[in-house]
mmCIF entry with sequence, helices, sheets and N, C-alpha, C, O atoms, coordinates in Angstrom:
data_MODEL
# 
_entry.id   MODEL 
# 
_entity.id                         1 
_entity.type                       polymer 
_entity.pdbx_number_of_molecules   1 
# 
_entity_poly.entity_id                      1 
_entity_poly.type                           'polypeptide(L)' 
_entity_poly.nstd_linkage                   no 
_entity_poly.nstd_monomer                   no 
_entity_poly.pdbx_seq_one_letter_code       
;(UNK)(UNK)(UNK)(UNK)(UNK)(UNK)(UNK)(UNK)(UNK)(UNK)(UNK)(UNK)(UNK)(UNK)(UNK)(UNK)
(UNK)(UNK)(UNK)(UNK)(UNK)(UNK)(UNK)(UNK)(UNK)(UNK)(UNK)(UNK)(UNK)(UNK)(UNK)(UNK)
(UNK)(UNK)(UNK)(UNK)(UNK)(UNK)(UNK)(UNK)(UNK)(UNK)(UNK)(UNK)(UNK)(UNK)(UNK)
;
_entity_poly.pdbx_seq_one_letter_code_can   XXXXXXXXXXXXXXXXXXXXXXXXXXXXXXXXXXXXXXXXXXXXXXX 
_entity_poly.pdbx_strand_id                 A 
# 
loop_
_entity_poly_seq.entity_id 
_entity_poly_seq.num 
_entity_poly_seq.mon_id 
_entity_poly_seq.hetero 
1 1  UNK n 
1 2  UNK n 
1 3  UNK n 
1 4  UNK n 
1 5  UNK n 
1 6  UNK n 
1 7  UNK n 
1 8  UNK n 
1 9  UNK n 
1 10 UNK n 
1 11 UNK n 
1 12 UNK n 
1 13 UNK n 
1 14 UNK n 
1 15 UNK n 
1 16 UNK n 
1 17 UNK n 
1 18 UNK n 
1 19 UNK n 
1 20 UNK n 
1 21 UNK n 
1 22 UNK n 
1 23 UNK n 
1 24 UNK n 
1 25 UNK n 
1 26 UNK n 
1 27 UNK n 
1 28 UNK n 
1 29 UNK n 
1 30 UNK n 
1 31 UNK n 
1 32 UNK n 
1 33 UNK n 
1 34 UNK n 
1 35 UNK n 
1 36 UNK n 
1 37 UNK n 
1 38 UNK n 
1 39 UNK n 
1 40 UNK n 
1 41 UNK n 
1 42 UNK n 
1 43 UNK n 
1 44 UNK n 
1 45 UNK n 
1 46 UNK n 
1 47 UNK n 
# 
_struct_asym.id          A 
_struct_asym.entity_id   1 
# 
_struct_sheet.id               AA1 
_struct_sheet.type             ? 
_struct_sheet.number_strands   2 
_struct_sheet.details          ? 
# 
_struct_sheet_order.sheet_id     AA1 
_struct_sheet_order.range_id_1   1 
_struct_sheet_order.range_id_2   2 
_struct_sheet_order.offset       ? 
_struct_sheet_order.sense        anti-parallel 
# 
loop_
_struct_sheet_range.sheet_id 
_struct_sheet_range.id 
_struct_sheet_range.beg_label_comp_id 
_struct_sheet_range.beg_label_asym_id 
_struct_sheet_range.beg_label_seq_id 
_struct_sheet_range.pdbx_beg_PDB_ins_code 
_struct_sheet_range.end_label_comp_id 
_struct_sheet_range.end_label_asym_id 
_struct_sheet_range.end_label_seq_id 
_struct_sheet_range.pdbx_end_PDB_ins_code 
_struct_sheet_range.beg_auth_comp_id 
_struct_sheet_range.beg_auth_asym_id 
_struct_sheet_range.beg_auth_seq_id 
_struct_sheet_range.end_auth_comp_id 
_struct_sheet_range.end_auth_asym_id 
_struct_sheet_range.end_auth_seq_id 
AA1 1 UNK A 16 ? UNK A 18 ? UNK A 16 UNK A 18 
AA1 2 UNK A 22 ? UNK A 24 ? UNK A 22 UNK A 24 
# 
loop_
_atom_site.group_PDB 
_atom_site.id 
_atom_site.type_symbol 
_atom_site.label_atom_id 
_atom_site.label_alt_id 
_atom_site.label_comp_id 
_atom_site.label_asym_id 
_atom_site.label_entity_id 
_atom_site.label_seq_id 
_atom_site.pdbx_PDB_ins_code 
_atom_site.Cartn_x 
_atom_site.Cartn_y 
_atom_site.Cartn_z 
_atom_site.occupancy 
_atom_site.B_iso_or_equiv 
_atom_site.pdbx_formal_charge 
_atom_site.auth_seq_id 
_atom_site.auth_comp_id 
_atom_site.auth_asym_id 
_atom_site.auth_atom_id 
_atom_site.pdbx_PDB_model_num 
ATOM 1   N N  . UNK A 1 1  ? -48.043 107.088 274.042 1.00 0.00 ? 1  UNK A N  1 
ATOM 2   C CA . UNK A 1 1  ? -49.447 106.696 274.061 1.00 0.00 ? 1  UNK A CA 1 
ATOM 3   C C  . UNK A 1 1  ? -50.116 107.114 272.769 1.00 0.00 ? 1  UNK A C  1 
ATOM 4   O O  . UNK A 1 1  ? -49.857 108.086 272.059 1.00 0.00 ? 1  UNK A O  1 
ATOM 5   N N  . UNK A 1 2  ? -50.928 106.281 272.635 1.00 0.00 ? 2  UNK A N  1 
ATOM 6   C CA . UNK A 1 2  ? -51.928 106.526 271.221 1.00 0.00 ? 2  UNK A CA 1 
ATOM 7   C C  . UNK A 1 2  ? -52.959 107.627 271.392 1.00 0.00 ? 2  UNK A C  1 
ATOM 8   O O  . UNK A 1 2  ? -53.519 108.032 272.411 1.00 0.00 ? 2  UNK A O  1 
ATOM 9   N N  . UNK A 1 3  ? -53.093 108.117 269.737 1.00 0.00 ? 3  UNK A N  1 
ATOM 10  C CA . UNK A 1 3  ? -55.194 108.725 269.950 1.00 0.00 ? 3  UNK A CA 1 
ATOM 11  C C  . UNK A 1 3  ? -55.915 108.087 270.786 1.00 0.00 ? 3  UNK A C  1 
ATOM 12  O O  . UNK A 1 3  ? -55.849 106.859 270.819 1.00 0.00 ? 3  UNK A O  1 
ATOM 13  N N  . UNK A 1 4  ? -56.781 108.815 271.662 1.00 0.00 ? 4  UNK A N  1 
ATOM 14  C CA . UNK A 1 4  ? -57.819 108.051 272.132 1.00 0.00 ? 4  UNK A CA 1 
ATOM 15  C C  . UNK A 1 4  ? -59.275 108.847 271.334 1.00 0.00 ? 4  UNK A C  1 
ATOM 16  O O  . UNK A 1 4  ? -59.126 110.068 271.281 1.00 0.00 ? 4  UNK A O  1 
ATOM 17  N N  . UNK A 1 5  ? -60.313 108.458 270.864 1.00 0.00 ? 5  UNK A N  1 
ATOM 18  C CA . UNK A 1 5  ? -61.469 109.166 270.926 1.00 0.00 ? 5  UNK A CA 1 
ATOM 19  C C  . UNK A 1 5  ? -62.452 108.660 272.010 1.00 0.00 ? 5  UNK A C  1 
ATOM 20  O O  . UNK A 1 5  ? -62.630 107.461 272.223 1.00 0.00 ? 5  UNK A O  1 
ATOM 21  N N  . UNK A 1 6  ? -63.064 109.635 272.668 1.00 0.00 ? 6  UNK A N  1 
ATOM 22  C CA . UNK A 1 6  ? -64.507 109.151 273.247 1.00 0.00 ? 6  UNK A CA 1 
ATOM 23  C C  . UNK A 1 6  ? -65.734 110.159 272.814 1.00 0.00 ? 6  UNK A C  1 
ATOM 24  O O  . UNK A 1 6  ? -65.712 111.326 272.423 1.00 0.00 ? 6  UNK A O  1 
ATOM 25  N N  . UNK A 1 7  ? -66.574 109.438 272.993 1.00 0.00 ? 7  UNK A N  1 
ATOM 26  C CA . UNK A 1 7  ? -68.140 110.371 273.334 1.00 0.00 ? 7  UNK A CA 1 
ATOM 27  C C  . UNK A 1 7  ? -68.821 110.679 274.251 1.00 0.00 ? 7  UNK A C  1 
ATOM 28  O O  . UNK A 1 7  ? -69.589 109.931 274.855 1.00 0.00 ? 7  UNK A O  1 
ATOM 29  N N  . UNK A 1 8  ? -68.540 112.246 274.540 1.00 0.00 ? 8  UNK A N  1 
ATOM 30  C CA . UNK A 1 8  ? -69.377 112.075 275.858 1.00 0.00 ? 8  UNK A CA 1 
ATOM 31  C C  . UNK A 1 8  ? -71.040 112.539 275.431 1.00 0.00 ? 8  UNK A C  1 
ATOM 32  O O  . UNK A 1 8  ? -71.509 113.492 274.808 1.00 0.00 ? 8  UNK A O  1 
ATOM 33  N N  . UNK A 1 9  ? -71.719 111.161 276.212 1.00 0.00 ? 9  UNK A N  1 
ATOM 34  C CA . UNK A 1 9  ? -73.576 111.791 276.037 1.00 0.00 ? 9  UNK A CA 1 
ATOM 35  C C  . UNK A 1 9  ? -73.629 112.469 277.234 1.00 0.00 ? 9  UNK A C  1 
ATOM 36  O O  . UNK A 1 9  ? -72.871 112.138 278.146 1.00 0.00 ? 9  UNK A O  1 
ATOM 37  N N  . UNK A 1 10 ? -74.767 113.771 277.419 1.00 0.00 ? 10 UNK A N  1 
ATOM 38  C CA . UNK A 1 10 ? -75.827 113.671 278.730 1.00 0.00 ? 10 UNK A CA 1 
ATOM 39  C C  . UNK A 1 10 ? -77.083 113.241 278.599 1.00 0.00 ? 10 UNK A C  1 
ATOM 40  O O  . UNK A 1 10 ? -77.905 113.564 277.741 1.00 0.00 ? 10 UNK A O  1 
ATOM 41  N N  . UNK A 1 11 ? -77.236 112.190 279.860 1.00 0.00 ? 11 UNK A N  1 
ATOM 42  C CA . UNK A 1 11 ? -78.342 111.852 280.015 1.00 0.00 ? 11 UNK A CA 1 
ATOM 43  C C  . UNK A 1 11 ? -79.427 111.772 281.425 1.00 0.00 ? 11 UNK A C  1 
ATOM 44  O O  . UNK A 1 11 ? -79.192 111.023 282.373 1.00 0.00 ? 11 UNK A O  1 
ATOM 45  N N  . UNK A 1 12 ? -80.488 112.573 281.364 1.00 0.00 ? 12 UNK A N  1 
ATOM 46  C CA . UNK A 1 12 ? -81.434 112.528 282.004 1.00 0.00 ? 12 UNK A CA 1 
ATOM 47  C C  . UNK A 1 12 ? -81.419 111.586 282.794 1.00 0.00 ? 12 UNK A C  1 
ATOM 48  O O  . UNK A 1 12 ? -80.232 111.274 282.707 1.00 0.00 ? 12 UNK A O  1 
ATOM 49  N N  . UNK A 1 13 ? -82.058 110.569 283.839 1.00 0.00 ? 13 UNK A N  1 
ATOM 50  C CA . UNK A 1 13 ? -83.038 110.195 284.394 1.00 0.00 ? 13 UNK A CA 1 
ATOM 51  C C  . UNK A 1 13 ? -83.011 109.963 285.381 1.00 0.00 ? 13 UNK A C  1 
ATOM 52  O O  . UNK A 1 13 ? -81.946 109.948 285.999 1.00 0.00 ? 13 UNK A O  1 
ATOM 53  N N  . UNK A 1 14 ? -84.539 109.599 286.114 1.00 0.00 ? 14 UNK A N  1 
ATOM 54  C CA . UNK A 1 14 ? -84.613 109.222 287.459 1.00 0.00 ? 14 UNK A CA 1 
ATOM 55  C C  . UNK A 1 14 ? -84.447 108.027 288.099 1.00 0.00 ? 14 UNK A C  1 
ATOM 56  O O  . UNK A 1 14 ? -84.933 106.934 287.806 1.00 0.00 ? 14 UNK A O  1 
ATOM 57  N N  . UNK A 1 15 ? -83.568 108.388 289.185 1.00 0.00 ? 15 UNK A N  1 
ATOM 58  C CA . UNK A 1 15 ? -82.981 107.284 289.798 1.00 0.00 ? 15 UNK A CA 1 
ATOM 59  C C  . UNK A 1 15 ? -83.556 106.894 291.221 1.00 0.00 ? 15 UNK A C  1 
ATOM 60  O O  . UNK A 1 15 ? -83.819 107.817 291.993 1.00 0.00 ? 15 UNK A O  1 
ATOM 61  N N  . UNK A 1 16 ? -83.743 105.741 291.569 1.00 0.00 ? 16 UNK A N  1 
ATOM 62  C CA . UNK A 1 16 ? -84.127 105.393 292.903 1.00 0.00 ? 16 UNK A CA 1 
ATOM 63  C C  . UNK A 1 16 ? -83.273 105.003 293.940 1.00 0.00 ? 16 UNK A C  1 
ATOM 64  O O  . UNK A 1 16 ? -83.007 103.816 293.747 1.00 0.00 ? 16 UNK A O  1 
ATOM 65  N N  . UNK A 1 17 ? -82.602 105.498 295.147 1.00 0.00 ? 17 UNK A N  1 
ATOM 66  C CA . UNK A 1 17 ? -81.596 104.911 295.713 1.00 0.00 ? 17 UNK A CA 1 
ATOM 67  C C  . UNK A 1 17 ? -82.187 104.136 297.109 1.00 0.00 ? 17 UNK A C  1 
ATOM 68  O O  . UNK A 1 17 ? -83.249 104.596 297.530 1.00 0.00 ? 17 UNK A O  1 
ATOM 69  N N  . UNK A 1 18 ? -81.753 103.308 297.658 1.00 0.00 ? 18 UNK A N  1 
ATOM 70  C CA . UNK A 1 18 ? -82.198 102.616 298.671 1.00 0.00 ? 18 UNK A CA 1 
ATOM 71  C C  . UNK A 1 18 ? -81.563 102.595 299.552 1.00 0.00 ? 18 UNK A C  1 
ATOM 72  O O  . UNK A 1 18 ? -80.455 103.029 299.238 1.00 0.00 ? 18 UNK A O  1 
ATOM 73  N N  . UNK A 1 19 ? -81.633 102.183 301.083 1.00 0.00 ? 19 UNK A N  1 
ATOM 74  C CA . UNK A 1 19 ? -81.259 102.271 302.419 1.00 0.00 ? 19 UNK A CA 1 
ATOM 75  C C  . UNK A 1 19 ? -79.746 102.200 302.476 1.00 0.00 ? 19 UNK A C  1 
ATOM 76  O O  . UNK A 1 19 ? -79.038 102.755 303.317 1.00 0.00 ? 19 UNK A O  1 
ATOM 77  N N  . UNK A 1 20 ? -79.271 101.293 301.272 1.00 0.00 ? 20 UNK A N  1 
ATOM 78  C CA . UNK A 1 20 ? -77.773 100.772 301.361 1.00 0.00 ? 20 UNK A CA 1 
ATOM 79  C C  . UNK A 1 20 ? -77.290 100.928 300.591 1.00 0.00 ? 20 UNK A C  1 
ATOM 80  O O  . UNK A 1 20 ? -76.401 100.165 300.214 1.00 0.00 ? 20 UNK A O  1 
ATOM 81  N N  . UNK A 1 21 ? -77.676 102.132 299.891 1.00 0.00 ? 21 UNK A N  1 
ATOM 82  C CA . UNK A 1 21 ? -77.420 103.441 298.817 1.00 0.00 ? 21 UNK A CA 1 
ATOM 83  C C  . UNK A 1 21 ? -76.762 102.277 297.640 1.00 0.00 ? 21 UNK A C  1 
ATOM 84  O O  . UNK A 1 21 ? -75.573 102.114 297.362 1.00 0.00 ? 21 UNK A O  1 
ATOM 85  N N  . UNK A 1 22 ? -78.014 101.521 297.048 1.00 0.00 ? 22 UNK A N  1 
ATOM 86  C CA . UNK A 1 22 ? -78.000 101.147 296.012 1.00 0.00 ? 22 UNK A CA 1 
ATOM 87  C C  . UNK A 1 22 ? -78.728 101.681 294.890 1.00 0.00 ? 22 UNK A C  1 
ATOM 88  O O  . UNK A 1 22 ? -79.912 101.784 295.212 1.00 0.00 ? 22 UNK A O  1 
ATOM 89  N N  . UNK A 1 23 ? -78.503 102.097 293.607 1.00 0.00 ? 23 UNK A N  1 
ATOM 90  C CA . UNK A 1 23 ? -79.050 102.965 292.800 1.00 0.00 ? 23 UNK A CA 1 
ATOM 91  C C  . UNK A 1 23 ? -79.632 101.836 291.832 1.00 0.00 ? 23 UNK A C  1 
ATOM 92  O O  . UNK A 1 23 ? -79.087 100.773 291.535 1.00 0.00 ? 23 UNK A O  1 
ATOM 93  N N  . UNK A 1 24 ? -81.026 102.386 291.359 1.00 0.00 ? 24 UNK A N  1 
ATOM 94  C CA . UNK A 1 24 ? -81.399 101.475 290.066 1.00 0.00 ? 24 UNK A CA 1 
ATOM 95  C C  . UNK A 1 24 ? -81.758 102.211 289.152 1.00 0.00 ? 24 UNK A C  1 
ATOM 96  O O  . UNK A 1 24 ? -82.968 102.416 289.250 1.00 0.00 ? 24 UNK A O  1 
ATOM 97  N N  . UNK A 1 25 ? -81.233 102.805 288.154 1.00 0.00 ? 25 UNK A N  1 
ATOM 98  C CA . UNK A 1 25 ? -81.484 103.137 287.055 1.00 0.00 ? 25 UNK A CA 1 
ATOM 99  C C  . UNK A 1 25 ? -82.072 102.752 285.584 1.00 0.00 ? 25 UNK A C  1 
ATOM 100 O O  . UNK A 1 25 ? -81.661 101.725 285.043 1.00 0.00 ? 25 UNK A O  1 
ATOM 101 N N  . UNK A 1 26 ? -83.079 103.618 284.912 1.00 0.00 ? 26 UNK A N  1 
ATOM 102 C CA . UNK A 1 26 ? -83.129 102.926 283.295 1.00 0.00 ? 26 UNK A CA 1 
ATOM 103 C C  . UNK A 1 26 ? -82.394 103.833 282.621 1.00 0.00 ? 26 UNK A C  1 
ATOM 104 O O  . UNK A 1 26 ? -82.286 105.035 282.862 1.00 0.00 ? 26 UNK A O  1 
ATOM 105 N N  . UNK A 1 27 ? -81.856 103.149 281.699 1.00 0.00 ? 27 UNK A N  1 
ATOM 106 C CA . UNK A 1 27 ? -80.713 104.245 280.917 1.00 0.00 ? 27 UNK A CA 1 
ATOM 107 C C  . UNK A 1 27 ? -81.615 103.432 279.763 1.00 0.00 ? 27 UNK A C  1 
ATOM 108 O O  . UNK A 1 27 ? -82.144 102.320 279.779 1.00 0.00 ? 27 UNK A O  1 
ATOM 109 N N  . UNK A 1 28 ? -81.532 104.794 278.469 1.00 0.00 ? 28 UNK A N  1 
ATOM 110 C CA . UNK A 1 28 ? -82.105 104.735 277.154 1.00 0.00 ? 28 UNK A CA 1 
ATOM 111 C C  . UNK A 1 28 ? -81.194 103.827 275.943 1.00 0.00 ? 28 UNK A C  1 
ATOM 112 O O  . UNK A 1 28 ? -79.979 103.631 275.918 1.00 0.00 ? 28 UNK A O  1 
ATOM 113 N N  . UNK A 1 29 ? -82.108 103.426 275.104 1.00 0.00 ? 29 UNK A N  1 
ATOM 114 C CA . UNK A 1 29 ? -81.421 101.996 274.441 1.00 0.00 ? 29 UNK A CA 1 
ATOM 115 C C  . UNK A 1 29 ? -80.215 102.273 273.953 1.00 0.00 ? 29 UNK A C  1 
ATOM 116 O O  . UNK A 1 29 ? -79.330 101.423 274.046 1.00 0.00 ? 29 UNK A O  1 
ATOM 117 N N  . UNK A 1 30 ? -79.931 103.714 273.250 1.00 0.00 ? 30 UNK A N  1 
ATOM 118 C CA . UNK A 1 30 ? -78.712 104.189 272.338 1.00 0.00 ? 30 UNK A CA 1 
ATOM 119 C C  . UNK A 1 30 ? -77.656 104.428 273.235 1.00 0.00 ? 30 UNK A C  1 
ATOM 120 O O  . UNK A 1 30 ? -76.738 105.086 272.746 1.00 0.00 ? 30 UNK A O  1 
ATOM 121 N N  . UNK A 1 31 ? -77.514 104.066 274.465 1.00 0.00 ? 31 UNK A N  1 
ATOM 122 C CA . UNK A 1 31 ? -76.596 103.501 275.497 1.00 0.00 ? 31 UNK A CA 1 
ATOM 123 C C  . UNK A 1 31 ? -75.893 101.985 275.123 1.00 0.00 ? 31 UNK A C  1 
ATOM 124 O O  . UNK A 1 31 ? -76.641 101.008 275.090 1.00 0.00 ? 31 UNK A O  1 
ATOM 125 N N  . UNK A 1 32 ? -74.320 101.804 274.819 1.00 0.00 ? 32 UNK A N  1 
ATOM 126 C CA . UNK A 1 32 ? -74.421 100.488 274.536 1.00 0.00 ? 32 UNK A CA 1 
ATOM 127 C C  . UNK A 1 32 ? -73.855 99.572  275.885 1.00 0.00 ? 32 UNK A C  1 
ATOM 128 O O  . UNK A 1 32 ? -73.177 100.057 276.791 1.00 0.00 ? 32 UNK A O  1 
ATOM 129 N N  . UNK A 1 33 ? -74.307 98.094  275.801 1.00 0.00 ? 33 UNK A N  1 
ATOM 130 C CA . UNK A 1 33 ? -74.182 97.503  276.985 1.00 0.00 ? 33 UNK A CA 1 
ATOM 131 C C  . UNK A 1 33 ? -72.677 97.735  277.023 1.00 0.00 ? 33 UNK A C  1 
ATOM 132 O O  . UNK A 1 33 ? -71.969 98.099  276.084 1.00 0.00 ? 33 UNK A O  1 
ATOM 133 N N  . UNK A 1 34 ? -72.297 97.449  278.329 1.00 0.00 ? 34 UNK A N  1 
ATOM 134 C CA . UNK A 1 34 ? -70.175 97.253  278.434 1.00 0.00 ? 34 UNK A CA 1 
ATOM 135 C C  . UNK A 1 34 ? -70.087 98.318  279.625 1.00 0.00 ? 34 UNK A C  1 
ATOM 136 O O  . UNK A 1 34 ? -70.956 99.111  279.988 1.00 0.00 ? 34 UNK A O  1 
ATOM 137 N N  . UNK A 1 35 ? -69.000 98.151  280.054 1.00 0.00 ? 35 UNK A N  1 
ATOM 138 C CA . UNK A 1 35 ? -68.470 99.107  280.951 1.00 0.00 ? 35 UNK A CA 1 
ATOM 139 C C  . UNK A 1 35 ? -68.401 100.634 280.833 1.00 0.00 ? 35 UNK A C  1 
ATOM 140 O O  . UNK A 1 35 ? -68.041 101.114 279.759 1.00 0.00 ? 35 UNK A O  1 
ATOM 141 N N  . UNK A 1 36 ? -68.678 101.322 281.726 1.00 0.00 ? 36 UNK A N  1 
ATOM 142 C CA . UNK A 1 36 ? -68.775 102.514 281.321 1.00 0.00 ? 36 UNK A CA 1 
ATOM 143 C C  . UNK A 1 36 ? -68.422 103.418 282.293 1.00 0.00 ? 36 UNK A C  1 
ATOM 144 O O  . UNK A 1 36 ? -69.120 103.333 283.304 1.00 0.00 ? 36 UNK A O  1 
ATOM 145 N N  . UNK A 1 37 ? -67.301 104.513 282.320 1.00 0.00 ? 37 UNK A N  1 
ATOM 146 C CA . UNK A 1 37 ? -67.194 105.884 283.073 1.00 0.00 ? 37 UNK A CA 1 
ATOM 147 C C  . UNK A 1 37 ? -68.271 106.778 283.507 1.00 0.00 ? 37 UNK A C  1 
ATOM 148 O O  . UNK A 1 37 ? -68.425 107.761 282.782 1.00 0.00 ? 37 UNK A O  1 
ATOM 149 N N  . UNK A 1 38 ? -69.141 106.662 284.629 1.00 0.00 ? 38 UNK A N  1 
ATOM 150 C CA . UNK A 1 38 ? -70.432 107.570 284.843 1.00 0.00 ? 38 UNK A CA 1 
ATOM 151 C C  . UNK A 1 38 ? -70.212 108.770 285.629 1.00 0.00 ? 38 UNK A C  1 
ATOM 152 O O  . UNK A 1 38 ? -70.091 108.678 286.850 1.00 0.00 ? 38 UNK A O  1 
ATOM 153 N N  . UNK A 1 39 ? -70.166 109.591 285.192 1.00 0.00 ? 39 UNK A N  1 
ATOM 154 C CA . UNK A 1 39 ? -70.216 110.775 286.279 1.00 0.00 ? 39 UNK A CA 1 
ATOM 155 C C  . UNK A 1 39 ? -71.980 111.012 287.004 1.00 0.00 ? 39 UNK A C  1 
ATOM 156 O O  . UNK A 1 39 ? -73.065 110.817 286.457 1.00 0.00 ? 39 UNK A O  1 
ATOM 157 N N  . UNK A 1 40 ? -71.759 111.349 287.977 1.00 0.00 ? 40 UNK A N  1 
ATOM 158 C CA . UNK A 1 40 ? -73.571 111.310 288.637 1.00 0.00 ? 40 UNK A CA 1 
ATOM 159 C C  . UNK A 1 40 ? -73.505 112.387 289.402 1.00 0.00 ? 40 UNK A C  1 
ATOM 160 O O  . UNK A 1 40 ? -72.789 112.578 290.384 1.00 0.00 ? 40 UNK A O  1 
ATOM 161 N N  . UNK A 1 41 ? -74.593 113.355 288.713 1.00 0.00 ? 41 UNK A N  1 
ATOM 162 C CA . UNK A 1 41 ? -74.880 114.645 289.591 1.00 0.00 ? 41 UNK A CA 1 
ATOM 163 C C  . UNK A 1 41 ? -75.898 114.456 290.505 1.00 0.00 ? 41 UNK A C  1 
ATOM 164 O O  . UNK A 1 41 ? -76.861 114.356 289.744 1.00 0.00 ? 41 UNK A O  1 
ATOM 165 N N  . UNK A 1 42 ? -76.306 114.347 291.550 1.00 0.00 ? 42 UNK A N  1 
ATOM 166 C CA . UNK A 1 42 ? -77.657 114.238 292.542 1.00 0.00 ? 42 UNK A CA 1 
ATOM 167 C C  . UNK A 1 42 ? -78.661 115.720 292.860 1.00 0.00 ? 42 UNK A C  1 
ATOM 168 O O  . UNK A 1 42 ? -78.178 116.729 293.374 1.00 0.00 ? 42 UNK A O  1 
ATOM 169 N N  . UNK A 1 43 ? -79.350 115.661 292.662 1.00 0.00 ? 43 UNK A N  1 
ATOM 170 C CA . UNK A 1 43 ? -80.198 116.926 292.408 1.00 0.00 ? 43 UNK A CA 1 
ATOM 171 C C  . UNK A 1 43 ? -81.090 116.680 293.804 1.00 0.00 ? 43 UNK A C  1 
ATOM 172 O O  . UNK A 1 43 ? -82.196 116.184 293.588 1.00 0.00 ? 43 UNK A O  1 
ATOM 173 N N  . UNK A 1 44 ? -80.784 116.940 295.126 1.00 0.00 ? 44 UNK A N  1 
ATOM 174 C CA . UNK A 1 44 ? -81.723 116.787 296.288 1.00 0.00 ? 44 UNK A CA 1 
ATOM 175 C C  . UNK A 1 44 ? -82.756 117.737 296.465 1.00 0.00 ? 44 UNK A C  1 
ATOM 176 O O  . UNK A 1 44 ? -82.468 118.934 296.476 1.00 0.00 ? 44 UNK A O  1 
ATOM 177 N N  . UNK A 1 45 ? -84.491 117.170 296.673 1.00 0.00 ? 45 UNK A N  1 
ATOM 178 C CA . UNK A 1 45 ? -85.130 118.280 296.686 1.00 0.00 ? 45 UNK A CA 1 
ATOM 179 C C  . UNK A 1 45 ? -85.156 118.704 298.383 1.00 0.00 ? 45 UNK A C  1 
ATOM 180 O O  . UNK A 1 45 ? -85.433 118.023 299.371 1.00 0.00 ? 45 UNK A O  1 
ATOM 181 N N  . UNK A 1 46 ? -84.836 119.805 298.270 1.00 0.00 ? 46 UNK A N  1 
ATOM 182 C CA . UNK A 1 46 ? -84.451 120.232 299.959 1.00 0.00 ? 46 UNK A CA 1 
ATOM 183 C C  . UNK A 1 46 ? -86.145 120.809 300.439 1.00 0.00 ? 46 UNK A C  1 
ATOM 184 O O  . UNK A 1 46 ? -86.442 120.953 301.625 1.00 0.00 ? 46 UNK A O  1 
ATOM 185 N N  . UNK A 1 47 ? -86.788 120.992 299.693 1.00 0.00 ? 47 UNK A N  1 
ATOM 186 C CA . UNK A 1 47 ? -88.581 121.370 300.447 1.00 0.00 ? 47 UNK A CA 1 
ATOM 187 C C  . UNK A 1 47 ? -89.182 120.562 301.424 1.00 0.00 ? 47 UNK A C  1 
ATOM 188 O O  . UNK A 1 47 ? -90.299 120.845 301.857 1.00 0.00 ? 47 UNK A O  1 
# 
């Protein structure tokens, strides 16, 4: 197998999920369009 390089960014934001745990996100422009590996942390406010 070859080099691979990647970049990993972190990025912020708020997400809205809905009844049928569909997520809609805005991700910031220096994101480029295409497929992408997302890891997703969920931060629940338990109050």
């Amino acid at each position: 197998m070859g080099d691979r390089q990647v970049v990993i960014k972190t990025v912020e934001v708020m997400a809205v999920v809905n009844s049928n745990g569909d997520v809609t996100l805005q991700l910031p422009p220096d994101i480029s369009p295409g497929e992408h590996r997302i890891t997703l942390l969920i931060e629940e406010n338990l109050t």
